[in-house]
PDB file with one MODEL, atoms N, CA, C and O in Angstrom:
MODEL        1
ATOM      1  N   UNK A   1       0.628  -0.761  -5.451  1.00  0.00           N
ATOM      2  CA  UNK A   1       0.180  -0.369  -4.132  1.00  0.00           C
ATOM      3  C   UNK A   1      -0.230  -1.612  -3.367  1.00  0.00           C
ATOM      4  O   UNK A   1      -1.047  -2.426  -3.799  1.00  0.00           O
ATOM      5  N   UNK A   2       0.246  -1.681  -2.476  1.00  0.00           N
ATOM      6  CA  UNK A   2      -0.081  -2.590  -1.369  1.00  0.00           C
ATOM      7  C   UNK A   2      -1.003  -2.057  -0.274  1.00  0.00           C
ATOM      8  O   UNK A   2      -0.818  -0.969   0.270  1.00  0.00           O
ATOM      9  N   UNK A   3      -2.372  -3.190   0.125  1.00  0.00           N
ATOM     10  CA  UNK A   3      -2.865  -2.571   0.919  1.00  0.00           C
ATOM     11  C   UNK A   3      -3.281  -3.489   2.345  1.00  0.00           C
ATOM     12  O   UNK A   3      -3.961  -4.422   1.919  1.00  0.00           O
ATOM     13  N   UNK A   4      -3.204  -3.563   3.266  1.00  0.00           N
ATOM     14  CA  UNK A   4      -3.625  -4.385   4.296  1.00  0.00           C
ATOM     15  C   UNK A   4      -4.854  -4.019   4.990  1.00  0.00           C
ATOM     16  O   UNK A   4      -5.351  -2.906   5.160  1.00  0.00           O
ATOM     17  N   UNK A   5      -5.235  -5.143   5.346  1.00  0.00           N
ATOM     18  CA  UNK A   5      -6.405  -5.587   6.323  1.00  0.00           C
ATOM     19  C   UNK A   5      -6.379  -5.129   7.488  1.00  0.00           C
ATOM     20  O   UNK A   5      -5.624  -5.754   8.233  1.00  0.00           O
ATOM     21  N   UNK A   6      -7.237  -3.757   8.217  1.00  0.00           N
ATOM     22  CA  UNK A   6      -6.657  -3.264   9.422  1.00  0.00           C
ATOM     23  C   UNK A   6      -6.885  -3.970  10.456  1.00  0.00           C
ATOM     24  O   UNK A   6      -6.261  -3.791  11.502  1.00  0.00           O
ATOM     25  N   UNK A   7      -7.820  -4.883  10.317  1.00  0.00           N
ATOM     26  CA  UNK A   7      -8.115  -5.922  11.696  1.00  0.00           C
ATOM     27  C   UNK A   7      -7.001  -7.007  11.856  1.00  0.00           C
ATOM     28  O   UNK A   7      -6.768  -7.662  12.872  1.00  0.00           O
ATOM     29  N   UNK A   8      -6.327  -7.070  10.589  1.00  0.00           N
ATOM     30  CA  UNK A   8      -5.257  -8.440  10.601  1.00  0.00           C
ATOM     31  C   UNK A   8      -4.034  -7.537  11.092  1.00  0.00           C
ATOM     32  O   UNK A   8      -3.151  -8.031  11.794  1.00  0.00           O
ATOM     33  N   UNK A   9      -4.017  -6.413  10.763  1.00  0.00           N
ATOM     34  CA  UNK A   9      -2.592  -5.921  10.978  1.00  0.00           C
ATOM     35  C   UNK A   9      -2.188  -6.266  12.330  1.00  0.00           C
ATOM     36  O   UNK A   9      -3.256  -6.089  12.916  1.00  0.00           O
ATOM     37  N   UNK A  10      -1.213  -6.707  13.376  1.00  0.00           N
ATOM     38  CA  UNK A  10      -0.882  -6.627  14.378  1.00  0.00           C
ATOM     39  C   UNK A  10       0.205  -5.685  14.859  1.00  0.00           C
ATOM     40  O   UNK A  10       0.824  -5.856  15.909  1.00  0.00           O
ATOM     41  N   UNK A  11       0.393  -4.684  14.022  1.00  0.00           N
ATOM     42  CA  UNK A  11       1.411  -3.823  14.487  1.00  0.00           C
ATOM     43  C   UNK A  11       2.349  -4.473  14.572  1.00  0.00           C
ATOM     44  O   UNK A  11       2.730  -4.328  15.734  1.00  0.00           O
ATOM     45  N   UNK A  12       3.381  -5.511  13.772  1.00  0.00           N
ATOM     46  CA  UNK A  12       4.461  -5.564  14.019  1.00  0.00           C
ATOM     47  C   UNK A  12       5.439  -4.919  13.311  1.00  0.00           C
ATOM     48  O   UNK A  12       6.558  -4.961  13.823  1.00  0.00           O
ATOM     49  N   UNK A  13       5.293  -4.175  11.992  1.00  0.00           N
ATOM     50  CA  UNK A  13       6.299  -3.060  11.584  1.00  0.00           C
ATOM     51  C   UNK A  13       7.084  -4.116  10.227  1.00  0.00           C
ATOM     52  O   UNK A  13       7.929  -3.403   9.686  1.00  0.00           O
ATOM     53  N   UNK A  14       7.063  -4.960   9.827  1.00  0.00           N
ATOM     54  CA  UNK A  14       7.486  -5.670   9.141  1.00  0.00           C
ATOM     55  C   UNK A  14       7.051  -5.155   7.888  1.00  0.00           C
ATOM     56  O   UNK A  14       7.818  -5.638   7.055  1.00  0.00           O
ATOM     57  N   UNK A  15       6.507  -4.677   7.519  1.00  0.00           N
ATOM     58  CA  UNK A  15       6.176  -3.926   6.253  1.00  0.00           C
ATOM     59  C   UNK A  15       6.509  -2.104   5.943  1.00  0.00           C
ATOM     60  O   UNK A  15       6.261  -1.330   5.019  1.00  0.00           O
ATOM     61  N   UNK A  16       6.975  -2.036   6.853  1.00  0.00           N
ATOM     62  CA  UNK A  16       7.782  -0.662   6.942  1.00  0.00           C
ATOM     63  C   UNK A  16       9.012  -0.251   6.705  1.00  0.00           C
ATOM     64  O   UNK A  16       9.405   0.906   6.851  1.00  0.00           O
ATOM     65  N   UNK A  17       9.966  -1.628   6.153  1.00  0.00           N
ATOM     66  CA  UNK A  17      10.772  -1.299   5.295  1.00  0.00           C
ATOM     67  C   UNK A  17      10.780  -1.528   4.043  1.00  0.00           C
ATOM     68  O   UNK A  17      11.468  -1.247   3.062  1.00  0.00           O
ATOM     69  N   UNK A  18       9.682  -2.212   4.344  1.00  0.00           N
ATOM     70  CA  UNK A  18       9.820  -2.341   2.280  1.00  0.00           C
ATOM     71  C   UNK A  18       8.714  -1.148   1.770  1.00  0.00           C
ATOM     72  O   UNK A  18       8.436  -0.941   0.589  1.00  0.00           O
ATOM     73  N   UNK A  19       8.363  -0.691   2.495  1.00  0.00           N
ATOM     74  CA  UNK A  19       7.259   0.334   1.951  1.00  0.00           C
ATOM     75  C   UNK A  19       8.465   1.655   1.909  1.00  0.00           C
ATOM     76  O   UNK A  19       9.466   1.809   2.610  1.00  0.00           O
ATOM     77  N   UNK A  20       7.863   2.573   0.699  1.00  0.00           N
ATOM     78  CA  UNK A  20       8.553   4.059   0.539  1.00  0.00           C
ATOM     79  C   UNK A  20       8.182   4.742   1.476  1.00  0.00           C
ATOM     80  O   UNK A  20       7.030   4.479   1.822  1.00  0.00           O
ATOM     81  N   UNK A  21       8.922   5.909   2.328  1.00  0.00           N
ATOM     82  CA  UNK A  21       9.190   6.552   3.346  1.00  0.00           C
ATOM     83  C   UNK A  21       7.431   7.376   3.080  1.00  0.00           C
ATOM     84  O   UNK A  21       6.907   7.818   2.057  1.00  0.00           O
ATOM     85  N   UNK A  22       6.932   7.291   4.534  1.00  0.00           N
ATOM     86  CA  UNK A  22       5.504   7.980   4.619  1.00  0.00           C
ATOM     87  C   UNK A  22       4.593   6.946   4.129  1.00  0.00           C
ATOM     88  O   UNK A  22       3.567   6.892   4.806  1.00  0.00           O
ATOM     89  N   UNK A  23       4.630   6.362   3.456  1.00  0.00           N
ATOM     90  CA  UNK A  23       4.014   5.035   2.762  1.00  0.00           C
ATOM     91  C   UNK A  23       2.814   4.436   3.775  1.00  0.00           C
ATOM     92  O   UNK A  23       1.687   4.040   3.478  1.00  0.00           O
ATOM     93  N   UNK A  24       3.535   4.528   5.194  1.00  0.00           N
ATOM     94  CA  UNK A  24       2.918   3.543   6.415  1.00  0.00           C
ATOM     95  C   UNK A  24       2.510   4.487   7.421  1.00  0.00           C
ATOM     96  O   UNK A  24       3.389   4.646   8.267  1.00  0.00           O
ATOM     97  N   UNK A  25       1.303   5.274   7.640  1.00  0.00           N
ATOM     98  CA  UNK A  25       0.821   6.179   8.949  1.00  0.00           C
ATOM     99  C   UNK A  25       0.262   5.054  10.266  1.00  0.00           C
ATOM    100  O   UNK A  25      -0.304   3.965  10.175  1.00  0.00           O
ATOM    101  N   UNK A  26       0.644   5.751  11.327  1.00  0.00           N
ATOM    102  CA  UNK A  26      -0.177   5.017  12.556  1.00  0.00           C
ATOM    103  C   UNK A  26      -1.681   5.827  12.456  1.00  0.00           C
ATOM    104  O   UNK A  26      -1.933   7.032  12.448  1.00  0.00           O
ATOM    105  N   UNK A  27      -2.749   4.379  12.368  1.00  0.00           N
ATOM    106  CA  UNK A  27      -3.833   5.065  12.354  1.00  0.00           C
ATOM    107  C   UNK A  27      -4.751   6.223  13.454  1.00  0.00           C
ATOM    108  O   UNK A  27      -5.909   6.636  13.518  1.00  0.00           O
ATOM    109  N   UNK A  28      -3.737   6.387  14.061  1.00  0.00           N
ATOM    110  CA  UNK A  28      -4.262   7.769  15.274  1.00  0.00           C
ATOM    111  C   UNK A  28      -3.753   8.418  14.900  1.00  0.00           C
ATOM    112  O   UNK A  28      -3.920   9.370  15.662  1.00  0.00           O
ATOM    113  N   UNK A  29      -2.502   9.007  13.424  1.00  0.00           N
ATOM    114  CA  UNK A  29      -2.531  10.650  13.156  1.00  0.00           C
ATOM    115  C   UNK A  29      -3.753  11.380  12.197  1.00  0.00           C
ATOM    116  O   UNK A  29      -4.251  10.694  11.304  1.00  0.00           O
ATOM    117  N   UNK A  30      -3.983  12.070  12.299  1.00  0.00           N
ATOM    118  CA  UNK A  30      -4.955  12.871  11.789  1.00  0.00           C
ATOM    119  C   UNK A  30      -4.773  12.727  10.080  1.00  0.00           C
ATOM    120  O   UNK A  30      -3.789  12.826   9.347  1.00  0.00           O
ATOM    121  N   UNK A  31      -5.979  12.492   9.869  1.00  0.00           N
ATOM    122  CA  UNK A  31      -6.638  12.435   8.563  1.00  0.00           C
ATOM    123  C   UNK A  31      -6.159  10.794   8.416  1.00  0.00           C
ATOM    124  O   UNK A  31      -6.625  10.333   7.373  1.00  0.00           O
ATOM    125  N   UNK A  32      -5.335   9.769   9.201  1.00  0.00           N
ATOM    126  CA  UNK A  32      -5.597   8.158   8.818  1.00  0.00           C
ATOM    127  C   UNK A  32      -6.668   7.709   8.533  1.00  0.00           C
ATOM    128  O   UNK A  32      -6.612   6.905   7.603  1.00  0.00           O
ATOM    129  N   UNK A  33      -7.786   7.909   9.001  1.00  0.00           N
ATOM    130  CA  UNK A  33      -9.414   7.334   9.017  1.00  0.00           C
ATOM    131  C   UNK A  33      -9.883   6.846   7.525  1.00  0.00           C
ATOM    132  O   UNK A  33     -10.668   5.915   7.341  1.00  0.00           O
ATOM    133  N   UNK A  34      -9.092   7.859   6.177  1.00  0.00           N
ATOM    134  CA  UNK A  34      -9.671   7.498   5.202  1.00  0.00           C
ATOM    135  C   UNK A  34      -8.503   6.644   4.760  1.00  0.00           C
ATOM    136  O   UNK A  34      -8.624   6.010   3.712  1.00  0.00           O
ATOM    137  N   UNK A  35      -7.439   6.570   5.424  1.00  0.00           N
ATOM    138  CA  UNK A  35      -6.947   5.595   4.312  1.00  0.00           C
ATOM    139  C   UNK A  35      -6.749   4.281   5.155  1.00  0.00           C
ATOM    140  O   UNK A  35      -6.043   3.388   4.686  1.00  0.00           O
ATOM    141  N   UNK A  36      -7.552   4.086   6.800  1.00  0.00           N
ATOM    142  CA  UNK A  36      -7.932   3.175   7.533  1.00  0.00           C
ATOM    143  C   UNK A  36      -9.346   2.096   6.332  1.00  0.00           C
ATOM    144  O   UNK A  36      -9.428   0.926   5.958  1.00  0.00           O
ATOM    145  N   UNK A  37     -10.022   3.111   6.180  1.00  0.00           N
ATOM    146  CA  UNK A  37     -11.415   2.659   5.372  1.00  0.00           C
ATOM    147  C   UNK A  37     -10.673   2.728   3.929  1.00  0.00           C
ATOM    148  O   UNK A  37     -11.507   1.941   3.481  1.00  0.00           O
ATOM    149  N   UNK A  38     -10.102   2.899   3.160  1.00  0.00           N
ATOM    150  CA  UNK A  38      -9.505   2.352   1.837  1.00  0.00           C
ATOM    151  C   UNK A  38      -8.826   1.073   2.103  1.00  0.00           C
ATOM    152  O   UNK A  38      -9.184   0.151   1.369  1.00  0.00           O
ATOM    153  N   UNK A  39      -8.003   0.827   2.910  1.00  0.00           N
ATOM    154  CA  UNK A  39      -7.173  -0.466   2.877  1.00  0.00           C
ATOM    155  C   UNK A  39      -8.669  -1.545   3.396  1.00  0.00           C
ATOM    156  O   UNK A  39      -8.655  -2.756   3.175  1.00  0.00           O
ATOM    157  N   UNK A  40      -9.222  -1.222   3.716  1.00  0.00           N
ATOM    158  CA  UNK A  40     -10.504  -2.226   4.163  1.00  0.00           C
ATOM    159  C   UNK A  40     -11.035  -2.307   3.127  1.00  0.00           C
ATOM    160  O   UNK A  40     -11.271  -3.408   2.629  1.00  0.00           O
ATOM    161  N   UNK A  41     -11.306  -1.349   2.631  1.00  0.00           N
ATOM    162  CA  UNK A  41     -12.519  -1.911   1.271  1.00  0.00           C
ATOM    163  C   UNK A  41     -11.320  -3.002   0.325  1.00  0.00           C
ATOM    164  O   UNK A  41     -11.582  -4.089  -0.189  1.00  0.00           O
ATOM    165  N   UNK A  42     -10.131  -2.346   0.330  1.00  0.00           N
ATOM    166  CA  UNK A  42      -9.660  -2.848  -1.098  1.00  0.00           C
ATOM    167  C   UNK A  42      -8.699  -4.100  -0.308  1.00  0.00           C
ATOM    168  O   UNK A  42      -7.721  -4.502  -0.938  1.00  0.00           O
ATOM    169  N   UNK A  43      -8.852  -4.427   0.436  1.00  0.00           N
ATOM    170  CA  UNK A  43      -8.304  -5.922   0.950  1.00  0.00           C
ATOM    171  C   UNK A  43      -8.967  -6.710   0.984  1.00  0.00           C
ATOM    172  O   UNK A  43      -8.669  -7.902   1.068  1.00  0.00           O
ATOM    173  N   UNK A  44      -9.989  -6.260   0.931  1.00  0.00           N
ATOM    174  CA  UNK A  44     -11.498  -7.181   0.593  1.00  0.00           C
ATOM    175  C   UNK A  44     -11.843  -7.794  -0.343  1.00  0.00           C
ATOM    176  O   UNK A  44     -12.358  -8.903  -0.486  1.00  0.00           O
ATOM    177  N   UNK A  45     -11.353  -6.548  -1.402  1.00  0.00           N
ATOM    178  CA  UNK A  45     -11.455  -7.569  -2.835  1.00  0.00           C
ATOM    179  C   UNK A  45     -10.267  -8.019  -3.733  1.00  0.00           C
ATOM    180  O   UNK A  45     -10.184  -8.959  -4.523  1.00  0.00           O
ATOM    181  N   UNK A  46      -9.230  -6.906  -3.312  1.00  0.00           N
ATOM    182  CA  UNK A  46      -8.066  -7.222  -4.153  1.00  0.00           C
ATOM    183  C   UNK A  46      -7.132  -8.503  -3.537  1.00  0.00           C
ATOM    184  O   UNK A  46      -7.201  -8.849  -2.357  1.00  0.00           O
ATOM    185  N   UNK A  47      -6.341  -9.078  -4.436  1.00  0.00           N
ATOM    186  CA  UNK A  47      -5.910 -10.743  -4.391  1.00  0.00           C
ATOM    187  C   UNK A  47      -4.852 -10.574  -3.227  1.00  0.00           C
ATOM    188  O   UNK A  47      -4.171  -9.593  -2.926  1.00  0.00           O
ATOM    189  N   UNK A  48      -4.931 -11.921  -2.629  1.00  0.00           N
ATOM    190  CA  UNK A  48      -3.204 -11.768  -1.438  1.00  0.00           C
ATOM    191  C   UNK A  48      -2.428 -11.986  -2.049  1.00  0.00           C
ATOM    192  O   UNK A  48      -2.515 -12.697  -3.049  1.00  0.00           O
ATOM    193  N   UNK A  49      -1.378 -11.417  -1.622  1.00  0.00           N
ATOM    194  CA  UNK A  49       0.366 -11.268  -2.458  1.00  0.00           C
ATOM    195  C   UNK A  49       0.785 -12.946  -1.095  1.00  0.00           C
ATOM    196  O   UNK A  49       0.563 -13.301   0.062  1.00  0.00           O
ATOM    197  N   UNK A  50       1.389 -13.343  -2.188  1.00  0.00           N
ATOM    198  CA  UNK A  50       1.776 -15.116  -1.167  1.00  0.00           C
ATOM    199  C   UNK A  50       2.995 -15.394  -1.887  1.00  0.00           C
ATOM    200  O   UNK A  50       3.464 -16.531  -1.944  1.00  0.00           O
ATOM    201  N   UNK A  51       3.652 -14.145  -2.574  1.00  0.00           N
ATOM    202  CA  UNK A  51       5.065 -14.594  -2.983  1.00  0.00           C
ATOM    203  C   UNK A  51       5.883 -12.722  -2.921  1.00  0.00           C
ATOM    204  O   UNK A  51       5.519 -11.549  -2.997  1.00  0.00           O
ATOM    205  N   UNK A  52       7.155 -13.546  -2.732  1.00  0.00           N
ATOM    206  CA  UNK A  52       8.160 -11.802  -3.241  1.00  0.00           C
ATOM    207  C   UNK A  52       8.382 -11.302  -5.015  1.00  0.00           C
ATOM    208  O   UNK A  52       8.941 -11.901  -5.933  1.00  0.00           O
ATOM    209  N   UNK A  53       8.014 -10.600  -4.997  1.00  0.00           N
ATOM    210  CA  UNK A  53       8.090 -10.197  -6.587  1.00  0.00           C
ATOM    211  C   UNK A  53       9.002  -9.385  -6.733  1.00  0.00           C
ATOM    212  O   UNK A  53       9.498  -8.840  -5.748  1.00  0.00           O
ATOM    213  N   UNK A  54       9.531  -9.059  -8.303  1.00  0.00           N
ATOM    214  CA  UNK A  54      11.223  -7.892  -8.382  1.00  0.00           C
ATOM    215  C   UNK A  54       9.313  -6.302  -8.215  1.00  0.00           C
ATOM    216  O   UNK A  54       8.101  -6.498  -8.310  1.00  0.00           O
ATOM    217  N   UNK A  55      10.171  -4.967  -7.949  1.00  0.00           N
ATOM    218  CA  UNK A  55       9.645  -4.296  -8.397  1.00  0.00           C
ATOM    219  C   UNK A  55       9.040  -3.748  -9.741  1.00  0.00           C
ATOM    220  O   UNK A  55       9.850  -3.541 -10.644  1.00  0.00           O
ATOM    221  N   UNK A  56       7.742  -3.496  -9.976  1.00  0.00           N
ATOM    222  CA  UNK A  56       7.224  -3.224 -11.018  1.00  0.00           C
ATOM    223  C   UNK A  56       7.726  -1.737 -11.957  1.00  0.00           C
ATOM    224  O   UNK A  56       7.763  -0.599 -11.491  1.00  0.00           O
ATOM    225  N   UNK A  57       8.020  -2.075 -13.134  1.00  0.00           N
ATOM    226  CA  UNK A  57       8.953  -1.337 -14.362  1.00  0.00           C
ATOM    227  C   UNK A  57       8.657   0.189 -14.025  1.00  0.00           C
ATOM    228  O   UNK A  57       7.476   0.531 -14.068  1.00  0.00           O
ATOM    229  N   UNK A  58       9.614   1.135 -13.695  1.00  0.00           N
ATOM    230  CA  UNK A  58       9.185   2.269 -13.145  1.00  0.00           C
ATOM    231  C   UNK A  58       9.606   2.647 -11.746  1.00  0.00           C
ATOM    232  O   UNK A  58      10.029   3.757 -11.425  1.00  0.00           O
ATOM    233  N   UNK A  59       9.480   1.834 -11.120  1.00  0.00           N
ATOM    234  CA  UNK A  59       9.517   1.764  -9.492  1.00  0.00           C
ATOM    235  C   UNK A  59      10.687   3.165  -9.164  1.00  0.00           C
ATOM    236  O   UNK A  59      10.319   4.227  -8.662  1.00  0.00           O
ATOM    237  N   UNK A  60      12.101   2.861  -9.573  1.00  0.00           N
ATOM    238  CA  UNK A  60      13.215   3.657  -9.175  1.00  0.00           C
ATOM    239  C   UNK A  60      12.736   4.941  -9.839  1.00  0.00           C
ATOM    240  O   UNK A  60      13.012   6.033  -9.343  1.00  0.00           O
ATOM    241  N   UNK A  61      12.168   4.847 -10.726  1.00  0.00           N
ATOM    242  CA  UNK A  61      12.198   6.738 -10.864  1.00  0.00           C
ATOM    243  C   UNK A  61      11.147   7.362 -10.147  1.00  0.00           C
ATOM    244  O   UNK A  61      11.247   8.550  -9.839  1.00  0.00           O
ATOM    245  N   UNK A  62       9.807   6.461  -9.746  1.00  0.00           N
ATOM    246  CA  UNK A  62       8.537   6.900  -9.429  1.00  0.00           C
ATOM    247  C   UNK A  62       8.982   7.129  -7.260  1.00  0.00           C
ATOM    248  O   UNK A  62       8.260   7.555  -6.359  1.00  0.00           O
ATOM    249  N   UNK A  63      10.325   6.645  -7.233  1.00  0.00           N
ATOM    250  CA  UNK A  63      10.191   6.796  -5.906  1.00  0.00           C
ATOM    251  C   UNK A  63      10.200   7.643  -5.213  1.00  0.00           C
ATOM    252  O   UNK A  63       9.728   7.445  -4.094  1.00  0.00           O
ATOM    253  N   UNK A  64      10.841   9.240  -5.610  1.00  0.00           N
ATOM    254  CA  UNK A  64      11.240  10.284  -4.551  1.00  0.00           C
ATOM    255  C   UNK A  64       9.695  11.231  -5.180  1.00  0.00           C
ATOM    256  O   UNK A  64       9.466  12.284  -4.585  1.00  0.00           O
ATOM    257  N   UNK A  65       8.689  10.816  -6.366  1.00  0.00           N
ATOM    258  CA  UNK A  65       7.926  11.576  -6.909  1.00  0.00           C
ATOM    259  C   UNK A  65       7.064  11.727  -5.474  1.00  0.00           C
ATOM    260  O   UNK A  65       6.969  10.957  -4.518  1.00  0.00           O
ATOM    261  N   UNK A  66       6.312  13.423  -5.803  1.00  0.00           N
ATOM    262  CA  UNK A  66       5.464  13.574  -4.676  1.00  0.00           C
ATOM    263  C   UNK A  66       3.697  13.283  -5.685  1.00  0.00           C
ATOM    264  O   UNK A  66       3.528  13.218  -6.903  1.00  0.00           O
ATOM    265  N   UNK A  67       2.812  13.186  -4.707  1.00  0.00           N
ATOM    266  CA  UNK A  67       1.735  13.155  -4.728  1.00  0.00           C
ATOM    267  C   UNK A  67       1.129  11.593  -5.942  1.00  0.00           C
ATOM    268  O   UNK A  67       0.235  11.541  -6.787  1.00  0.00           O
ATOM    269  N   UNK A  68       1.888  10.809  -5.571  1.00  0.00           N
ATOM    270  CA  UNK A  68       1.751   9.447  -6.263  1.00  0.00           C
ATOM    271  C   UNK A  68       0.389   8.761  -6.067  1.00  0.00           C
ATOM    272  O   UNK A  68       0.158   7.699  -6.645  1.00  0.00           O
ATOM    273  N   UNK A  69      -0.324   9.219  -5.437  1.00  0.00           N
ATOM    274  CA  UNK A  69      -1.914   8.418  -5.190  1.00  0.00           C
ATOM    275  C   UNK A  69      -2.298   9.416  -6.386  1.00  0.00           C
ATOM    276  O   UNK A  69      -2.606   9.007  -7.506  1.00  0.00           O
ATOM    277  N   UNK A  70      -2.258  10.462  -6.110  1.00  0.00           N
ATOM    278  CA  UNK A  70      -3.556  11.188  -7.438  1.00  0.00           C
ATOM    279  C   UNK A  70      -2.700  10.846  -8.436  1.00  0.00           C
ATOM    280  O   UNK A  70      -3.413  10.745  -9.434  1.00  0.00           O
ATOM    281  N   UNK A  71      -1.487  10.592  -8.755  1.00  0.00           N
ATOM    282  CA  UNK A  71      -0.775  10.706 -10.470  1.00  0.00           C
ATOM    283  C   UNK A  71      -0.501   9.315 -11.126  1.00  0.00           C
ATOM    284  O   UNK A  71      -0.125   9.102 -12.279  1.00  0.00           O
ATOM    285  N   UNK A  72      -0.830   8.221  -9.919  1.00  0.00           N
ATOM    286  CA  UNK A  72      -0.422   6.809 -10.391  1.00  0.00           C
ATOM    287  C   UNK A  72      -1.283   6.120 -10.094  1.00  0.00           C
ATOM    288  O   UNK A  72      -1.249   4.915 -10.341  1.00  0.00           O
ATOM    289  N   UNK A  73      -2.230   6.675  -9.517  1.00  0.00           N
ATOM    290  CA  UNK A  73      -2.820   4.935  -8.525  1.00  0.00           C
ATOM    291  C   UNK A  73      -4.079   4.657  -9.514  1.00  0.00           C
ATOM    292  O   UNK A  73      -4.837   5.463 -10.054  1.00  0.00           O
ATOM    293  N   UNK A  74      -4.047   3.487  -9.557  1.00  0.00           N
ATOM    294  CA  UNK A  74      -5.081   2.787 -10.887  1.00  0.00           C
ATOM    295  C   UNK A  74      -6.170   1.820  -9.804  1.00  0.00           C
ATOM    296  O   UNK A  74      -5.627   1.251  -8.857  1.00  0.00           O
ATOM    297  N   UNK A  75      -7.428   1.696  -9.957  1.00  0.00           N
ATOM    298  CA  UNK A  75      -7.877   1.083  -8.765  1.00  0.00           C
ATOM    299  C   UNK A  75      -8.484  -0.512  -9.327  1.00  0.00           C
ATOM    300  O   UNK A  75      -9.599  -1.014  -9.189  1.00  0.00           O
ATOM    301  N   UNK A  76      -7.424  -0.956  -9.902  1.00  0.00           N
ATOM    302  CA  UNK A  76      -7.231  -2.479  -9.875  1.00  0.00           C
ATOM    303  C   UNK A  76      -5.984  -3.317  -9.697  1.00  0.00           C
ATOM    304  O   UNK A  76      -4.888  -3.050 -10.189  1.00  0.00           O
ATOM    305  N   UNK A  77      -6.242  -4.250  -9.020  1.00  0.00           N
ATOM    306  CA  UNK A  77      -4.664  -4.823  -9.092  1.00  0.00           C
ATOM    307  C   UNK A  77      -4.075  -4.816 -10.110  1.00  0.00           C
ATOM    308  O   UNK A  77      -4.557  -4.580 -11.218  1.00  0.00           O
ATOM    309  N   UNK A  78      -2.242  -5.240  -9.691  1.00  0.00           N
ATOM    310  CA  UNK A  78      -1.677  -5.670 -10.570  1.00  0.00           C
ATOM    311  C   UNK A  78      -1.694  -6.956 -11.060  1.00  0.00           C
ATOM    312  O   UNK A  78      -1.746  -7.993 -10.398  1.00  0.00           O
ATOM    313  N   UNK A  79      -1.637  -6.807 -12.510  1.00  0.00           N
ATOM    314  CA  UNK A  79      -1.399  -8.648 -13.132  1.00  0.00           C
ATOM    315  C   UNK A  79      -0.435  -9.566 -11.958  1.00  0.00           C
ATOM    316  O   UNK A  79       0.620  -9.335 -11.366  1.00  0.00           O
ATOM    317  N   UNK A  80      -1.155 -10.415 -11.975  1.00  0.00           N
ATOM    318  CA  UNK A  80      -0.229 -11.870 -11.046  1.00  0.00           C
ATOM    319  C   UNK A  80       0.111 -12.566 -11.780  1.00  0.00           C
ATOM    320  O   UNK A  80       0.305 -13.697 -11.333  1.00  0.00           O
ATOM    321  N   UNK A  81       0.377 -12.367 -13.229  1.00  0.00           N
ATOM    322  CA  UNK A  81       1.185 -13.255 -14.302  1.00  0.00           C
ATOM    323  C   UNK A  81       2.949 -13.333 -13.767  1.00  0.00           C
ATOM    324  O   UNK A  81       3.769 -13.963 -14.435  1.00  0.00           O
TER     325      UNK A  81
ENDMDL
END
C-alpha cells in the first residue's frame, strides 16, 4: 500500500495509473475524510519510496480481489531490502 502526504499532493494524477482501479478517491467524495486522515498519519511515519520496485509476490492474483484493506492490509511497511 502506498500512501501520500495530502498537503504534498498537487493533484497532478501521476499516480493514478499505477494505482489499481478505485485505489485513488478525490478527497470531496463522501466518506474520503478517513482515508484523507490515514494517508496523513501513515506518511508521517512510514519510509519514502525513492526508487521503482517489480510488484510484491501476489500482486496479479490479489488484483481484481474485493475488500483488500480489511483482508490484506498489515499496518507496517514493506521491507526496503
Amino acid at each position: 500500500m502506498l500512501v501520500i502526504h495530502p498537503d504534498e499532493c498537487i493533484d497532478c494524477g501521476v499516480c493514478e495509473p499505477e494505482c489499481p482501479p478505485e485505489a485513488i478517491l478525490p478527497d470531496t467524495e463522501a466518506g474520503a475524510d478517513k482515508w484523507v486522515k490515514f494517508n496523513l498519519e501513515k506518511s508521517l511515519i512510514w519510509p519514502n519510496i525513492t526508487e521503482r520496485r517489480d510488484p510484491l509476490p501476489g500482486a496479479e492474483e490479489n488484483l481484481d480481489k474485493t475488500n483488500k484493506f480489511q483482508n490484506l492490509f498489515i499496518d507496517k511497511p514493506a521491507s526496503q531490502n
